[in-house]
N, CA, C and O atoms as a GROMACS GRO file, in nm:
protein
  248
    1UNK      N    1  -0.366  -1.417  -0.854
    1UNK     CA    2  -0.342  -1.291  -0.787
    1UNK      C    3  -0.464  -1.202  -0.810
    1UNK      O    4  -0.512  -1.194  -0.923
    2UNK      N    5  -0.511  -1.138  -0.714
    2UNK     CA    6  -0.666  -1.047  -0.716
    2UNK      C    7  -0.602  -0.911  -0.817
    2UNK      O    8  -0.487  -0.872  -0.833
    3UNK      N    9  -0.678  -0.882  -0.849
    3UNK     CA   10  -0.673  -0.729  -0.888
    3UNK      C   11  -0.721  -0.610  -0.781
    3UNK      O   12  -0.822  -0.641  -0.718
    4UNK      N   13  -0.689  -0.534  -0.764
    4UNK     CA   14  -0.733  -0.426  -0.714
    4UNK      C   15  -0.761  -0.279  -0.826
    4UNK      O   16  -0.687  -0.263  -0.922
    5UNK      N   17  -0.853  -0.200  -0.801
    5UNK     CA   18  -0.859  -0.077  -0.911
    5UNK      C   19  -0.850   0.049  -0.771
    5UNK      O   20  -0.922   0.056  -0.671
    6UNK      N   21  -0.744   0.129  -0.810
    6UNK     CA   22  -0.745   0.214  -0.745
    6UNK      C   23  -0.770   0.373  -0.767
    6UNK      O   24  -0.892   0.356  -0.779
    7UNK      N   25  -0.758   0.492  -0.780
    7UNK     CA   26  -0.812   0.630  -0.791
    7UNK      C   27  -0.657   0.699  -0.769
    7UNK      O   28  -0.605   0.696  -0.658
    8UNK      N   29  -0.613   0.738  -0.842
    8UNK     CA   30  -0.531   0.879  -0.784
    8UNK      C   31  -0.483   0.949  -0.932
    8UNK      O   32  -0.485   0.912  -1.049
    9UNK      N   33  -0.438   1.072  -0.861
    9UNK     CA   34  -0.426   1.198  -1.003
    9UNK      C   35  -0.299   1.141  -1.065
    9UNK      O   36  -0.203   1.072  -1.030
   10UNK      N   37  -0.354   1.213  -1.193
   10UNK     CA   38  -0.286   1.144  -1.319
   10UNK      C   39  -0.105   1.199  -1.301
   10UNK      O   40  -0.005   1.142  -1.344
   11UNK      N   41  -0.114   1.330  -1.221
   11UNK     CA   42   0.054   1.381  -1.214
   11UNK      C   43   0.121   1.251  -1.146
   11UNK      O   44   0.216   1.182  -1.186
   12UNK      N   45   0.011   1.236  -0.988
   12UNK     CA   46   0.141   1.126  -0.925
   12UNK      C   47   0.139   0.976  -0.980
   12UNK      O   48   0.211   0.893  -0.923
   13UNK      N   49   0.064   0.940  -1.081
   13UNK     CA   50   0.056   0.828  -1.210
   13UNK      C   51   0.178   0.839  -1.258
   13UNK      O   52   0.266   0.756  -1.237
   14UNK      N   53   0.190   0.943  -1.328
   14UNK     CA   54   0.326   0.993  -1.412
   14UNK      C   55   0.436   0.959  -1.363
   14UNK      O   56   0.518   0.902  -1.435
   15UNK      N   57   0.470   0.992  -1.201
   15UNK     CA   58   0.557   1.004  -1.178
   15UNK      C   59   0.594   0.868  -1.100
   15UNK      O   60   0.708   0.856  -1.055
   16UNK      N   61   0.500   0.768  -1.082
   16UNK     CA   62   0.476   0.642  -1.022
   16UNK      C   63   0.566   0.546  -1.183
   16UNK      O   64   0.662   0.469  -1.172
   17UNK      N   65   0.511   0.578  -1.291
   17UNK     CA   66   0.555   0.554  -1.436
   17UNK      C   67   0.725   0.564  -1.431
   17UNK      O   68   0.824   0.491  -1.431
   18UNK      N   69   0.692   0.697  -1.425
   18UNK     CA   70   0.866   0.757  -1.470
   18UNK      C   71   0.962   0.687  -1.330
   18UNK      O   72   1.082   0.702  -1.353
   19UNK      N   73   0.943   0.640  -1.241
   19UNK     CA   74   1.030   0.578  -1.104
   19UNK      C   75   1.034   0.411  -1.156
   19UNK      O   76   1.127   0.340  -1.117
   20UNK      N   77   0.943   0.363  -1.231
   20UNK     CA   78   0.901   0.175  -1.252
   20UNK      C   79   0.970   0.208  -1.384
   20UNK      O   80   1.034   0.107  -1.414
   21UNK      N   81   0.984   0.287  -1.463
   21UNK     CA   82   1.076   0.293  -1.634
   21UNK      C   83   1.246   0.307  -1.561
   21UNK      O   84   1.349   0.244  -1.587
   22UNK      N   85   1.230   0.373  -1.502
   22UNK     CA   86   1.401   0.399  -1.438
   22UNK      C   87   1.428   0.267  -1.382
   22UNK      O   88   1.519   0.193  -1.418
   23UNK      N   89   1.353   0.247  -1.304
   23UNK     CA   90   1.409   0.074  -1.217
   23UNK      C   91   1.385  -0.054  -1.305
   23UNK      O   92   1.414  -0.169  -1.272
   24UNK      N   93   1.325  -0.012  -1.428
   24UNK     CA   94   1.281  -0.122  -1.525
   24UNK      C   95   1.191  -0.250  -1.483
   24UNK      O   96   1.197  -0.364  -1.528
   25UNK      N   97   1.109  -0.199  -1.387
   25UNK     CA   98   1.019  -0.254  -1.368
   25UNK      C   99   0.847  -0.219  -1.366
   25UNK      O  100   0.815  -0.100  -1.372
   26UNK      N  101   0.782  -0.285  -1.361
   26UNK     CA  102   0.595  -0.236  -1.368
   26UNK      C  103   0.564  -0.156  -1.281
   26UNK      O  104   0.627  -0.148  -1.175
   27UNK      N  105   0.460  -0.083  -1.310
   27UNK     CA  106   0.395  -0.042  -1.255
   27UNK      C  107   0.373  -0.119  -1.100
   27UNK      O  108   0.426  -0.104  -0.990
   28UNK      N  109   0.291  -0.188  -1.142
   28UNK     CA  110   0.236  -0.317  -1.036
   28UNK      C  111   0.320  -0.364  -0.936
   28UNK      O  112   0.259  -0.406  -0.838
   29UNK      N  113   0.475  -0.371  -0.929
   29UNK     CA  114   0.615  -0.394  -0.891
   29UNK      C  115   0.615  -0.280  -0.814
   29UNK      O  116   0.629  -0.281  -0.692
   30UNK      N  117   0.600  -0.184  -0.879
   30UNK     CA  118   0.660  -0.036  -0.778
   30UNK      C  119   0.564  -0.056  -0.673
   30UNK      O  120   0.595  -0.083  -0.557
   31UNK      N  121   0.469  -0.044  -0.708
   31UNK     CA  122   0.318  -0.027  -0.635
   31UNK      C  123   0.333  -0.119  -0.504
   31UNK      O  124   0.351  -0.085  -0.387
   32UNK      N  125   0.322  -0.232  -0.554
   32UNK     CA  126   0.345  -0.355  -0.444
   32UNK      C  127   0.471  -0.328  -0.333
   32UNK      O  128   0.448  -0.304  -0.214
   33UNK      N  129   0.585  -0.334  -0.381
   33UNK     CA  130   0.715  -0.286  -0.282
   33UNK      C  131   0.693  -0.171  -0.208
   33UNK      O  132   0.758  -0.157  -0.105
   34UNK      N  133   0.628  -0.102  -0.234
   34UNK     CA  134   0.589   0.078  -0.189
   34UNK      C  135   0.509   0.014  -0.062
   34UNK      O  136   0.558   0.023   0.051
   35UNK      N  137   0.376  -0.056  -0.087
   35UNK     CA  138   0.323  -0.120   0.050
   35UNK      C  139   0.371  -0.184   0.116
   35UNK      O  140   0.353  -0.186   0.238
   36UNK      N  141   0.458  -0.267   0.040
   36UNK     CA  142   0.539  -0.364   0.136
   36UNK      C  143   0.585  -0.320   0.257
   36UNK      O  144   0.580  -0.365   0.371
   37UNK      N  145   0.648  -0.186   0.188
   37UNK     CA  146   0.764  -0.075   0.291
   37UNK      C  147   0.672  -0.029   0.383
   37UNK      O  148   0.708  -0.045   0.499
   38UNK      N  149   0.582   0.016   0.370
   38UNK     CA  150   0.459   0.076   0.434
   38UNK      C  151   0.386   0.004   0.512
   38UNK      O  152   0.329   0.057   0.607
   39UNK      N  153   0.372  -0.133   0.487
   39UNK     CA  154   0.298  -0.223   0.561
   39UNK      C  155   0.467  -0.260   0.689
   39UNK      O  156   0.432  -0.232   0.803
   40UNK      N  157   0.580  -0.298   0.688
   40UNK     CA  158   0.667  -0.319   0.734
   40UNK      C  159   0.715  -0.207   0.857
   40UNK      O  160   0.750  -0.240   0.970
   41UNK      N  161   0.709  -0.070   0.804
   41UNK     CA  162   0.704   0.045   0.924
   41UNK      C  163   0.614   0.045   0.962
   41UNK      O  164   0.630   0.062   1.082
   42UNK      N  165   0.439   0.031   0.924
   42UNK     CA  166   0.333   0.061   1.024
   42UNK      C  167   0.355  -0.073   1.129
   42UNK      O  168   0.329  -0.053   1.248
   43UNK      N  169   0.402  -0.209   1.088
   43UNK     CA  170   0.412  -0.302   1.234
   43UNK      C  171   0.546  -0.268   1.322
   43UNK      O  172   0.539  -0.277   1.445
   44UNK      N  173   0.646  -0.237   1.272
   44UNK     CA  174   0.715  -0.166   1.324
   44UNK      C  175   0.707  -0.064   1.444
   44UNK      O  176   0.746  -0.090   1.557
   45UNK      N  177   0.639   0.085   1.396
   45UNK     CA  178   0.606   0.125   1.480
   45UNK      C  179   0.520   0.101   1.605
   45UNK      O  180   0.537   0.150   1.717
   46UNK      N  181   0.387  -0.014   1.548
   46UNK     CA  182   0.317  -0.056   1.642
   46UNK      C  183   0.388  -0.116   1.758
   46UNK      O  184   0.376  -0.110   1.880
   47UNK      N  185   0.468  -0.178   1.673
   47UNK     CA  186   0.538  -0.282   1.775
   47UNK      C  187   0.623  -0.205   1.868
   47UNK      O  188   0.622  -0.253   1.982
   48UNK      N  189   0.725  -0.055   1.846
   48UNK     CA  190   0.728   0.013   1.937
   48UNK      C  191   0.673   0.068   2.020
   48UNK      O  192   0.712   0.071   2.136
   49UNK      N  193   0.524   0.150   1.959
   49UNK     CA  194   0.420   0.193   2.072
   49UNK      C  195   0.381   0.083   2.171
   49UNK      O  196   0.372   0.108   2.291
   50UNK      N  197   0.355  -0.052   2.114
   50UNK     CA  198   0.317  -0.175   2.210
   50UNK      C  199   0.405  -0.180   2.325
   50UNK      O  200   0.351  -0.166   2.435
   51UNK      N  201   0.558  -0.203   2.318
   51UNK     CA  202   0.664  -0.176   2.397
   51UNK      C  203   0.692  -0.051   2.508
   51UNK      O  204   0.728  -0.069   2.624
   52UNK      N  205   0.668   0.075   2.445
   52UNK     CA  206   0.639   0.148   2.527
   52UNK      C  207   0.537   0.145   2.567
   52UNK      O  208   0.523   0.260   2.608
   53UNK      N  209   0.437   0.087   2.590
   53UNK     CA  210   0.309   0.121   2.688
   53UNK      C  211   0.337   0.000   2.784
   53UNK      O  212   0.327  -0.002   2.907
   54UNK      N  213   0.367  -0.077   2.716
   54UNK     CA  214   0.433  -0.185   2.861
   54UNK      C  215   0.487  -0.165   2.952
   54UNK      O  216   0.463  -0.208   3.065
   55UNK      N  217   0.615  -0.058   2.901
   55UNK     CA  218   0.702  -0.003   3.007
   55UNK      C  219   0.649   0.044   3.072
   55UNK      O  220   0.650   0.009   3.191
   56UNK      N  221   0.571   0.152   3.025
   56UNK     CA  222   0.434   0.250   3.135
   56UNK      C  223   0.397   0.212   3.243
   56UNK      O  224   0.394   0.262   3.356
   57UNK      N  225   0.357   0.075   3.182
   57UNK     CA  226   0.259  -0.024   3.276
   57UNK      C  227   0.341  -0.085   3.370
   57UNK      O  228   0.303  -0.098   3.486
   58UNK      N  229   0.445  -0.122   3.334
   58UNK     CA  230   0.538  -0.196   3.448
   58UNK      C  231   0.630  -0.116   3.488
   58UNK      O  232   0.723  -0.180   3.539
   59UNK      N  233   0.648   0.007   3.488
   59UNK     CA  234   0.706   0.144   3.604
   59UNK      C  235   0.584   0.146   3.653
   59UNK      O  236   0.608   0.134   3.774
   60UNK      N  237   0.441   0.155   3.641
   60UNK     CA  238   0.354   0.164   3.716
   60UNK      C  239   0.281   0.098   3.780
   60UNK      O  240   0.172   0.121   3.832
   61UNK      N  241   0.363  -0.010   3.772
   61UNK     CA  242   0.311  -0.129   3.910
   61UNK      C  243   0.451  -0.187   3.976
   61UNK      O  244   0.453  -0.294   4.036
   62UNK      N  245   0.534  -0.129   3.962
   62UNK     CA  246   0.697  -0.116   4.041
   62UNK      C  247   0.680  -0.056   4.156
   62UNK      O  248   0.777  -0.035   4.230
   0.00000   0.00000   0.00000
């Protein structure tokens, strides 16, 4: 598995900590599922905008 090193302030660290101690899991765990979710709605939505522009396109050659 690669590593990645990432940058962000130490408050939303804390509070990234204090959410992976409550669920009793890592850091690395929270982190990962968080994109997961994030990677899962951004194709999501694409996949709606894709859909609606189709429609566009095919009311506009109707």
């Amino acid at each position: 598995m690669a590593k990645v090193l990432i940058s962000m302030p130490d408050e939303f660290l804390d509070k990234i900590d204090t959410v992976a101690a409550s669920e009793q899991r890592t850091r690395s765990e929270l982190i990962r599922e968080a994109l997961r979710g994030y990677i899962r709605r951004s194709n999501l939505i694409s996949s709606e905008t894709s859909e609606s522009k189709a429609k566009v396109l095919e009311s506009m050659l109707d």
